[in-house]
RODO-2510 file (C-alpha; in nm, 4 decimals, decimal comma):
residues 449
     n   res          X          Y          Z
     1     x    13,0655     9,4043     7,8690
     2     x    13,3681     9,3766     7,6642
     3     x    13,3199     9,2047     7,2988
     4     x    13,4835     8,9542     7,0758
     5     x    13,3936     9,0419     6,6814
     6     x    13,5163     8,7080     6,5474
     7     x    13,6053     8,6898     6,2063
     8     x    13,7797     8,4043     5,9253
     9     x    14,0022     8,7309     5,7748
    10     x    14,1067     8,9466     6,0041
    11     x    14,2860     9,2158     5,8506
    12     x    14,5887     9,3987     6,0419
    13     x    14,9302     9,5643     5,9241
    14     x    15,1456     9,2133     5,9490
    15     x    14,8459     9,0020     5,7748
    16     x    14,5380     8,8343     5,6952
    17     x    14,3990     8,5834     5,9553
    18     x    14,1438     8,4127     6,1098
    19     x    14,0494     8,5194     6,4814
    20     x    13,9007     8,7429     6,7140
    21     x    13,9324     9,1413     6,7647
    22     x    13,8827     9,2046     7,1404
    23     x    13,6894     9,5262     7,2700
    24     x    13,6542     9,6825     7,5123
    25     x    13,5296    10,0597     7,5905
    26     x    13,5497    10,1116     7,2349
    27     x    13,8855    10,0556     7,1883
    28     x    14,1023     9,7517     7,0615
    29     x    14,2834     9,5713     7,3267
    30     x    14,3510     9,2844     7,1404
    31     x    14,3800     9,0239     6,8304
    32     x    14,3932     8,6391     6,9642
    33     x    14,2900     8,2900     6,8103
    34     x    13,9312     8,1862     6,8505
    35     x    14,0048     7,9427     7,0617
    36     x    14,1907     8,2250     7,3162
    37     x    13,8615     8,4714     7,3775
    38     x    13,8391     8,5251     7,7393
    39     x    13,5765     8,4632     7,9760
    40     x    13,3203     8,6712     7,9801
    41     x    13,3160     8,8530     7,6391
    42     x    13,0078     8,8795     7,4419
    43     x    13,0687     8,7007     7,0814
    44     x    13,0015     8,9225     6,7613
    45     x    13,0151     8,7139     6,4714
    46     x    13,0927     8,8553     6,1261
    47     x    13,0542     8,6977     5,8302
    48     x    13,3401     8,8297     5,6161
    49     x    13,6038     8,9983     5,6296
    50     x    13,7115     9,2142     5,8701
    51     x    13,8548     9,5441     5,7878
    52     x    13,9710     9,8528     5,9890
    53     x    13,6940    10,1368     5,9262
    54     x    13,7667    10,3444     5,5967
    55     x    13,9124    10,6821     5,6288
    56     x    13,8368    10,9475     5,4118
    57     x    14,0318    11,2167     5,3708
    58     x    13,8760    11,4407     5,0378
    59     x    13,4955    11,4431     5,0866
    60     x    13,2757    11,7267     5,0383
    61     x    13,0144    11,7569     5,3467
    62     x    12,8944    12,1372     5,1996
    63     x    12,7493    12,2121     5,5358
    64     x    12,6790    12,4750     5,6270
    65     x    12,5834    12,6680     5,3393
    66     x    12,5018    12,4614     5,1338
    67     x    12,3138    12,1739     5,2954
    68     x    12,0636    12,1235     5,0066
    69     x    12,3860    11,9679     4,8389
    70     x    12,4682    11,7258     5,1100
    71     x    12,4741    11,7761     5,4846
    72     x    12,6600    11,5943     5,7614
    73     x    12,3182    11,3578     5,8670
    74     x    12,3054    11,2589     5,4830
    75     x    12,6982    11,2291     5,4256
    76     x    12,7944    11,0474     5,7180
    77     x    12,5042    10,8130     5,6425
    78     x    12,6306    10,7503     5,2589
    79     x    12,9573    10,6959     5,4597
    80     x    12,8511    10,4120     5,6993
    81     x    12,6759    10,2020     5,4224
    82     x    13,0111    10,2431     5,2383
    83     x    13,2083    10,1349     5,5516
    84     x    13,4049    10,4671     5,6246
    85     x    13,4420    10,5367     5,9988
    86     x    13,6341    10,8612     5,9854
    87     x    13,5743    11,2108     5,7118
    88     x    13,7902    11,4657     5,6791
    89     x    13,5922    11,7391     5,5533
    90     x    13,7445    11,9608     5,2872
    91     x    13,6948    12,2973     5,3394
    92     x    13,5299    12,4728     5,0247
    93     x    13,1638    12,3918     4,9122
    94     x    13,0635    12,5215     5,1615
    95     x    12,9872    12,8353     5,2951
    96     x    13,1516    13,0299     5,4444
    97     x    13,4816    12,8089     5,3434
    98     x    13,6961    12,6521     5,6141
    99     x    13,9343    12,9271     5,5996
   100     x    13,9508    13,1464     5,9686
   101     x    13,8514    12,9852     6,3143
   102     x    13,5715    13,1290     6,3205
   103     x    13,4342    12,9221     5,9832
   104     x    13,5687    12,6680     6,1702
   105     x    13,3386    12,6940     6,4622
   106     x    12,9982    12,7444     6,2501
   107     x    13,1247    12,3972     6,0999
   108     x    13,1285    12,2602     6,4139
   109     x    12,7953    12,3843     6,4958
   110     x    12,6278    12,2388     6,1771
   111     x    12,7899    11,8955     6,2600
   112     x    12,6611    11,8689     6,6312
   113     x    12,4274    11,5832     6,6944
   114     x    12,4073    11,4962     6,3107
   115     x    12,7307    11,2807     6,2632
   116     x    12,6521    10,8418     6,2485
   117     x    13,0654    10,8204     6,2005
   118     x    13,3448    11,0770     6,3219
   119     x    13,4909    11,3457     6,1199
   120     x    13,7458    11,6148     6,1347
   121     x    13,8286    11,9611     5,9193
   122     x    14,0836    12,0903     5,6549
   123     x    14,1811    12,4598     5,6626
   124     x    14,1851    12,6101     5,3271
   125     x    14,4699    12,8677     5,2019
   126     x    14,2495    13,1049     5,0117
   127     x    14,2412    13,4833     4,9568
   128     x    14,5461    13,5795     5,1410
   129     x    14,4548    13,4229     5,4734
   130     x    14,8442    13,3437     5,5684
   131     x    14,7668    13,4832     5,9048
   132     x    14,5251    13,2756     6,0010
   133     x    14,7109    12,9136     5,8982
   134     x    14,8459    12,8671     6,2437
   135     x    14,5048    13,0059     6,4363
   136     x    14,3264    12,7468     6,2000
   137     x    14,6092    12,4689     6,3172
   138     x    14,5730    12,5501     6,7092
   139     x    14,1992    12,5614     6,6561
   140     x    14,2071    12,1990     6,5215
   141     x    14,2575    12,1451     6,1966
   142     x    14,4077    11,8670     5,9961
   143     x    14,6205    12,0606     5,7480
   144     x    14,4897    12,2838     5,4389
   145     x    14,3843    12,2906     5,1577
   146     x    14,4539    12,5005     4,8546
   147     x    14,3787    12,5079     4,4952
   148     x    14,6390    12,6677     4,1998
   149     x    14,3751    12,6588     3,9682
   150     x    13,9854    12,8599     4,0135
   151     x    13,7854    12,6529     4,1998
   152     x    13,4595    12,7218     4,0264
   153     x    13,2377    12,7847     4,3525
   154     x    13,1718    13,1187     4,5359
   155     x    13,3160    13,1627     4,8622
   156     x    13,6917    12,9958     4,7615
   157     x    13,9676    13,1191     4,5444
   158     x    14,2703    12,9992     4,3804
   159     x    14,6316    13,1123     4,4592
   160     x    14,9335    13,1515     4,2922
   161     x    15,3121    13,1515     4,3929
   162     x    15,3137    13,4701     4,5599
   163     x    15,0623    13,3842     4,7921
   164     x    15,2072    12,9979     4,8494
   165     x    15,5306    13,1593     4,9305
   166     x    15,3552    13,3989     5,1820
   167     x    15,2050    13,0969     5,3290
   168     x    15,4839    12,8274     5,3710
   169     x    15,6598    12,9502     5,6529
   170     x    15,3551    12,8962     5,8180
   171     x    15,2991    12,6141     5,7160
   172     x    15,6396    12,4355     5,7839
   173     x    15,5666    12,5954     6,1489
   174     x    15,2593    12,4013     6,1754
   175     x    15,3813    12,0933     6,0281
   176     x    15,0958    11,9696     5,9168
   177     x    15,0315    11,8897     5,5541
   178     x    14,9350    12,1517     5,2256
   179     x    14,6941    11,9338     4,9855
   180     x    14,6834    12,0622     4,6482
   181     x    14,4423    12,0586     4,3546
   182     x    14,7426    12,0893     4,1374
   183     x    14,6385    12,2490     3,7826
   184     x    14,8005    12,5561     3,6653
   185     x    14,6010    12,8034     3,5240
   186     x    14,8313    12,8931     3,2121
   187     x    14,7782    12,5819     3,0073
   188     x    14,4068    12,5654     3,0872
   189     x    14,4027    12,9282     2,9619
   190     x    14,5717    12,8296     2,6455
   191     x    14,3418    12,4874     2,6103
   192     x    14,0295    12,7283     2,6259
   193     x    14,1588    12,9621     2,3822
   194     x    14,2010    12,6390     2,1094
   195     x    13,8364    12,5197     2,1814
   196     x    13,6545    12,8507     2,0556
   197     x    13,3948    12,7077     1,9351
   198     x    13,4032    12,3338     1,9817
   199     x    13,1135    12,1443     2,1245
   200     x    13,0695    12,0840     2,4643
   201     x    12,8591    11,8123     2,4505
   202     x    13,1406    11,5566     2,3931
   203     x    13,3431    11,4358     2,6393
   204     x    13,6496    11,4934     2,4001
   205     x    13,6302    11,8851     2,4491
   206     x    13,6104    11,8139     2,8068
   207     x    13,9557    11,6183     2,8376
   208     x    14,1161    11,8333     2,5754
   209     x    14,0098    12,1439     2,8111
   210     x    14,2020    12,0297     3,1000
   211     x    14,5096    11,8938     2,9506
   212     x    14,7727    11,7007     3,1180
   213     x    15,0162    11,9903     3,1155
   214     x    14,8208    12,1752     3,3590
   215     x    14,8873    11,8689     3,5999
   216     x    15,2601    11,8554     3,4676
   217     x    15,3434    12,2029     3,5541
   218     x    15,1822    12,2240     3,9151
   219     x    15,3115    11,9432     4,0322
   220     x    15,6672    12,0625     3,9251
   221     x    15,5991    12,3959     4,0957
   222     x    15,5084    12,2840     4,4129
   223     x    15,8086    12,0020     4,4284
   224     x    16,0109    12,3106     4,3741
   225     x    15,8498    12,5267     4,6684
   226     x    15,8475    12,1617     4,9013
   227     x    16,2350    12,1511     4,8404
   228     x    16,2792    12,4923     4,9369
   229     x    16,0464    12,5538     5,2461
   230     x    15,9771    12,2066     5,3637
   231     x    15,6324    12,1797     5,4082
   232     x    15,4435    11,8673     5,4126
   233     x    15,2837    11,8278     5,0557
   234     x    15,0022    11,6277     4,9539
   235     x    14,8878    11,6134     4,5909
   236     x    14,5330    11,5288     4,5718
   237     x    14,3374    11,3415     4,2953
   238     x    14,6557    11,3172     4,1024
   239     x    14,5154    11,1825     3,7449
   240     x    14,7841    11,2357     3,4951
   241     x    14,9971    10,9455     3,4443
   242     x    15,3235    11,2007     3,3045
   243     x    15,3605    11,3415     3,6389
   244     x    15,4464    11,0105     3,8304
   245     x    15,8404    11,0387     3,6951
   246     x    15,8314    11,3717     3,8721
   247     x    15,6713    11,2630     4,1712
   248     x    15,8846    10,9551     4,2168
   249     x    16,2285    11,1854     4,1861
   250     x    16,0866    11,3559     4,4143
   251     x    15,9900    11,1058     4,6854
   252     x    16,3472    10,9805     4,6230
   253     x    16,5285    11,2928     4,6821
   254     x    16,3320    11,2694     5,0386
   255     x    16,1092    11,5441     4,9751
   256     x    15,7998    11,5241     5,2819
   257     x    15,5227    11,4195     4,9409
   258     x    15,2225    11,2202     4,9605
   259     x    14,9914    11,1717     4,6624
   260     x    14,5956    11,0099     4,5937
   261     x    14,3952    10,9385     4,3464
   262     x    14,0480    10,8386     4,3010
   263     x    13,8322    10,5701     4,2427
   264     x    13,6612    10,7571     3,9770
   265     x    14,0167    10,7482     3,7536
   266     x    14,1011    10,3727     3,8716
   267     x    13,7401    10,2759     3,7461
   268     x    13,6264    10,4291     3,4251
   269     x    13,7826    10,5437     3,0975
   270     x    13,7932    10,8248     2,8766
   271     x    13,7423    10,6220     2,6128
   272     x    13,3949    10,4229     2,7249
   273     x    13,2606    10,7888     2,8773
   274     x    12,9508    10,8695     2,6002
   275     x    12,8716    11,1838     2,4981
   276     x    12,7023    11,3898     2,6914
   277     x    12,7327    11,2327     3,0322
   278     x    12,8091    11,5069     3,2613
   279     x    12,7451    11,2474     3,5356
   280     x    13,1294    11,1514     3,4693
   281     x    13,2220    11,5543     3,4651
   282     x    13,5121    11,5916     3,7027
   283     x    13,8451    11,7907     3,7490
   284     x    14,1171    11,7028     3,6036
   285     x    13,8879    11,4648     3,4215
   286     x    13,8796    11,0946     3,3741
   287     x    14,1557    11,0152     3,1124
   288     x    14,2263    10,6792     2,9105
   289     x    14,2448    10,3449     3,0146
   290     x    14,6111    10,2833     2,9410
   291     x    14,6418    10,6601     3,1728
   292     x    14,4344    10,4438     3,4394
   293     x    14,6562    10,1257     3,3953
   294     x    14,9476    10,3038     3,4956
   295     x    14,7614    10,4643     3,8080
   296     x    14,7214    10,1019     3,9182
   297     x    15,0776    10,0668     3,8538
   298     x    15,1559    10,3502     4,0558
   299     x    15,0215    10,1949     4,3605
   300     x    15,1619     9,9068     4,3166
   301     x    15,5116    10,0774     4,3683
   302     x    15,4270    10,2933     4,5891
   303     x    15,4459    10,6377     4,4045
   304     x    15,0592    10,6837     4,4769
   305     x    15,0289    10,6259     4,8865
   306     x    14,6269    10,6190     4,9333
   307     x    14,3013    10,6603     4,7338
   308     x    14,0580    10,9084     4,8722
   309     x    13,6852    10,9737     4,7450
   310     x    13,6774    11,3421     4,6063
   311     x    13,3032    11,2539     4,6771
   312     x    13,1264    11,6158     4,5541
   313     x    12,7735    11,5629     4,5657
   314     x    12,4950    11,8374     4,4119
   315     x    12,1899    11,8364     4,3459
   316     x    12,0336    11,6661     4,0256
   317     x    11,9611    12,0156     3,8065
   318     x    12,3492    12,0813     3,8394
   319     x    12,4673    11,7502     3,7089
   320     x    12,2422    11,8634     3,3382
   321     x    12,3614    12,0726     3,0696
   322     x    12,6872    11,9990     2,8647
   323     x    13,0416    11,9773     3,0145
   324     x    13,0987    12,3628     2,9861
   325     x    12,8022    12,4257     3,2114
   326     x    12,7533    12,0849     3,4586
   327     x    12,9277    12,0658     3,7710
   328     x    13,2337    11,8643     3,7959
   329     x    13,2067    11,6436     4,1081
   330     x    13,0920    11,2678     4,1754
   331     x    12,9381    11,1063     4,4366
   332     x    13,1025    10,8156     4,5464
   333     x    13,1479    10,7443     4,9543
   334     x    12,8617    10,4891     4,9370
   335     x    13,0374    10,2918     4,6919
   336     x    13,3956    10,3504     4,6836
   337     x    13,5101    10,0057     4,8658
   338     x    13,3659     9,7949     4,5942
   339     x    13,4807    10,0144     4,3188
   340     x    13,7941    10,0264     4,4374
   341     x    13,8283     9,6464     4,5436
   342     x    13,7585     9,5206     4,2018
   343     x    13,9797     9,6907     3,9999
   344     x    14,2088     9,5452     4,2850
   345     x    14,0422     9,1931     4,2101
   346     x    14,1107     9,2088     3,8817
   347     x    14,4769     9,3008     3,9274
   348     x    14,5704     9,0497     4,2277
   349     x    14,6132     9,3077     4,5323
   350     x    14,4930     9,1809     4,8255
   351     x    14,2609     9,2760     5,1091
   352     x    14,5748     9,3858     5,2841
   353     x    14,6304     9,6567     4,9885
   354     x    14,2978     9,7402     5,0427
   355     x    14,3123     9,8383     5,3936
   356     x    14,6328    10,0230     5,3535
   357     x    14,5597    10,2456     5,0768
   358     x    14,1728    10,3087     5,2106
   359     x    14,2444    10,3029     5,5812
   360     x    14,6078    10,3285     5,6989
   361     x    14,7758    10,5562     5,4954
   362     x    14,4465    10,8322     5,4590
   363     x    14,4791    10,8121     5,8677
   364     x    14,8441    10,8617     5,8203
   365     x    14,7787    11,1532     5,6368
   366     x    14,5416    11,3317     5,8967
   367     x    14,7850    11,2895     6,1447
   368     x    14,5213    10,9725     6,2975
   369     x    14,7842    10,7190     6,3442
   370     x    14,7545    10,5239     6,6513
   371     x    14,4028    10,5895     6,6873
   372     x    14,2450    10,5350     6,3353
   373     x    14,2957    10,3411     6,0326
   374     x    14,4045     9,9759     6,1879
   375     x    14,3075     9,6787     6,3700
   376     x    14,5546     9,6960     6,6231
   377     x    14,6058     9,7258     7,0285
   378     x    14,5151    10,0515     7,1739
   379     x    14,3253    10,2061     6,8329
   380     x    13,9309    10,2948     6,8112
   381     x    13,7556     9,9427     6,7343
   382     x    13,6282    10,1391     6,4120
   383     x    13,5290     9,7936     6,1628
   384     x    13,4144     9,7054     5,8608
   385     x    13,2578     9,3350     5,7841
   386     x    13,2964     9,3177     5,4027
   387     x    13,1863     9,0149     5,1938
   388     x    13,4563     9,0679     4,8673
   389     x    13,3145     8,8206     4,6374
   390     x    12,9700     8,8855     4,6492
   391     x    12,8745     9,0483     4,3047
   392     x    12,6189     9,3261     4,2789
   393     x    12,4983     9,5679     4,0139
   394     x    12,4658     9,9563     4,1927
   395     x    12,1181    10,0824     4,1909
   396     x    12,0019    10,4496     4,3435
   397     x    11,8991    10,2960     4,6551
   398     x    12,2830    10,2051     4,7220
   399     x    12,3893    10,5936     4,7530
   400     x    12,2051    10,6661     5,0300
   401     x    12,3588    11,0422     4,9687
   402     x    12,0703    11,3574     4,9693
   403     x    12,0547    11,3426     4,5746
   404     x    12,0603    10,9800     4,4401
   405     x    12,3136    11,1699     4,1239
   406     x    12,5672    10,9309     4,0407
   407     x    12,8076    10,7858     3,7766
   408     x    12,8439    10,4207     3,9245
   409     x    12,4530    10,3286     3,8801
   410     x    12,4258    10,0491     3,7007
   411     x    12,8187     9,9451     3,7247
   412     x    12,8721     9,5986     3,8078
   413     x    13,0830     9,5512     4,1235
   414     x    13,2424     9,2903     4,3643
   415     x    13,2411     9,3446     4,7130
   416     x    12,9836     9,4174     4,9709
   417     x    12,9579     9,6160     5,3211
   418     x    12,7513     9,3688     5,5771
   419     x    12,8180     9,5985     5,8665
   420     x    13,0074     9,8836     5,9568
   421     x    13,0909     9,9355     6,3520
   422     x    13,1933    10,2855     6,5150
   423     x    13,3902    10,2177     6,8172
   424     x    13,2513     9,9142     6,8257
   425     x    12,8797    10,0022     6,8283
   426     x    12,7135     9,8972     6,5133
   427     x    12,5960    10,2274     6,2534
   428     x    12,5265    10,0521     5,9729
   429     x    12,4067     9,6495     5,9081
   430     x    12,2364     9,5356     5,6079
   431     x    12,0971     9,8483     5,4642
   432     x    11,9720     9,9300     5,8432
   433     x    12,1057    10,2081     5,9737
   434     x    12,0709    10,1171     6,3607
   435     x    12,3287    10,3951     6,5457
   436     x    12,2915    10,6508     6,7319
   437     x    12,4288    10,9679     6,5830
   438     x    12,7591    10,9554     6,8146
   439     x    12,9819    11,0562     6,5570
   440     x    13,2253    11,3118     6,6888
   441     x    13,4975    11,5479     6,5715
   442     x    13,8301    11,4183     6,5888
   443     x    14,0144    11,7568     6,6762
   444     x    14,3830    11,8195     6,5407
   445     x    14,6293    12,0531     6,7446
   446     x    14,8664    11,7607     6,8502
   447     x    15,1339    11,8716     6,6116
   448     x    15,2145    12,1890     6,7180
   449     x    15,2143    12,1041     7,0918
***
């Protein structure tokens, strides 16, 4: 029977309004007034607002390998409570990394049967794989991933210029996007070199050991091989607030560049981080709040297109130690819509911001427009019922990832996730999880056809 999911803030492209989203087979077919619902479609009422389904497009799923991390039952859970219809897996954590078609496949494997929401796969550029970029792209793949600086897990590796220039041809072939973790290894050489010594138990040795520079100079490199090979590039968790005159020179000259950030750098500050509290360990770390400030800025204008999770769970043991030791990665999917929407209350963006930077533009990204991302004719009725004003304080029980390890506990936060609807059948409502595990893999390919 097709449905009606009836809403007072509907929230599409053009704007914000009360109505009905029509359904039917899972997909939209239709937006209309109330009073316009056809005969014979089932009402869904939803008592907030109604959002396209998150997309998320820099999670860690570690699986396989390295399940006892996270897992795809236990991600895509964390996922539905947090309203995100659609992962796209990155391709290191876990083992073996998302690098030939044949990782691919064993990915695909571990994900069968296991998924509440839908998910698709980054390629990785790592340890002189050029040759197997455009297997990896016909196999199904998003785009790839690379890092510039060491990754700090087995089974990955970092590259350097040589290797980025054996790789772009291919990858302007496949047209499909490079994603970079873009620190260079020289100035975090040179920061380590001044810390002999220093004590790692304050978060002060942590910044100073990944220093802006390191950002700075990566970014600046890979404009420069963009301009000259023509790749699609993608800067990931972009923290530094010195590269955005780069970045926006570059977006001007034309250059094919996207950039995120996180919610972990819109949210906290270097400055309120305490001592000791590896829980906040990331990389590049959190920096100040004026740094953040100017992040938010950066939205605003459109220098920064989307905002993406970086969610890197691990089990609890990993998180102890000091900041030389702990691993750098925080779990967020559960939790990321509220975190995200009040920083966004407090600066006056609006639910339409919201959608765009959490939904559109990560779909955009993944090469998912026109079938994720939206509330619009023709697209998967992927929703989220949110309730923004409700006020809640996060507890363990809200993280519903494998470990309950977690930097947002105890944060105050507006914004709440009633319901969360997968093609239109409901996965999550009300801390209930009540879907069938019909999550799928949303294959790539279409590029290069």
């Amino acid at each position: 029977m097709p449905e009606a999911f009836v809403s007072p803030q509907i929230v599409t492209r053009e704007a914000i309004r009360p109505g009905a989203v029509l359904v039917d087979d899972g997909k939209i077919t239709d937006i209309c007034n109330e009073s316009e619902i056809p005969p014979g479609y089932r009402r869904v009422e939803c008592p907030g607002a109604l959002l396209p389904g998150l997309v998320d497009s820099h999670i860690h799923i570690n699986e396989p390998g390295r399940t006892e991390w996270e897992g795809f039952a236990t991600a895509t859970r964390a996922a539905a409570a947090g309203g995100y219809t659609t992962l796209i897996d990155m391709p290191l954590n876990c083992l073996p990394a998302t690098t030939t078609v044949a990782a691919l496949e064993a990915k695909r494997a571990a994900a069968d049967g296991q998924c509440l929401v839908d998910w698709a796969a980054w390629g990785g550029v790592s340890g002189h794989n050029a040759d197997d970029l455009e297997p990896l792209a016909l196999a199904g793949v998003r785009g790839f991933k690379c890092f510039l600086a060491e990754p700090g897990i087995e089974g990955f590796f970092r590259v350097d210029e040589a290797e980025l220039r054996a790789a772009a041809p291919q990858l302007a072939r496949t047209r499909l996007p490079l994603l970079v973790h873009a620190e260079l290894p020289g100035p975090l050489d040179r920061a380590a070199r001044d810390l002999a010594g220093a004590d790692w138990r304050r978060y002060e040795t942590w910044l100073r050991s990944r220093p802006d520079q390191a950002e700075i100079e990566a970014i600046r490199l890979m404009i420069r091989l963009c301009r000259e090979y023509g790749f699609r590039l993608h800067i990931v968790h972009l923290v530094t607030a010195q590269a955005l005159d780069d970045i926006r020179r570059a977006k001007d000259e034309g250059l094919p560049i996207t950039v995120e950030t996180c919610p972990h750098y819109l949210h906290f500050a270097a400055e309120d981080i305490p001592d000791g509290s590896t829980l906040h360990k990331c990389a590049p770390p959190i920096r100040s709040a004026a740094n953040r400030e100017q992040l938010w800025q950066a939205l605003r204008d459109g220098v920064i297109d989307l905002i993406a999770t970086d969610h890197s769970p691990c089990p609890p043991g990993m998180k102890e130690g000091d900041f030389a030791t702990a691993w750098g990665g925080i779990s967020s999917v559960s939790v990321a819509l509220p975190v995200v929407w009040t920083g966004m209350r407090r600066l006056g963006f609006t639910l339409s911001d919201l959608a765009r930077f959490m939904s559109q533009k990560p779909a955009q990204l993944a090469g998912l427009t026109g079938r994720k991302g939206e509330l619009a004719p023709g697209y998967d009725a992927d929703f989220v019922v949110f309730e923004p004003e409700r006020e809640r304080i996060v507890t363990a029980d809200d993280l519903y990832t494998r470990h309950s390890v977690s930097p947002y506990t105890g944060e105050k936060l507006f914004g709440t996730v009633t319901a969360t609807y997968l093609r239109a059948k409901a996965v999550y409502e009300r801390g209930q999880f009540t879907g069938a595990h019909e999550g799928k893999e949303i294959a790539g390919a279409e590029a290069l056809r």
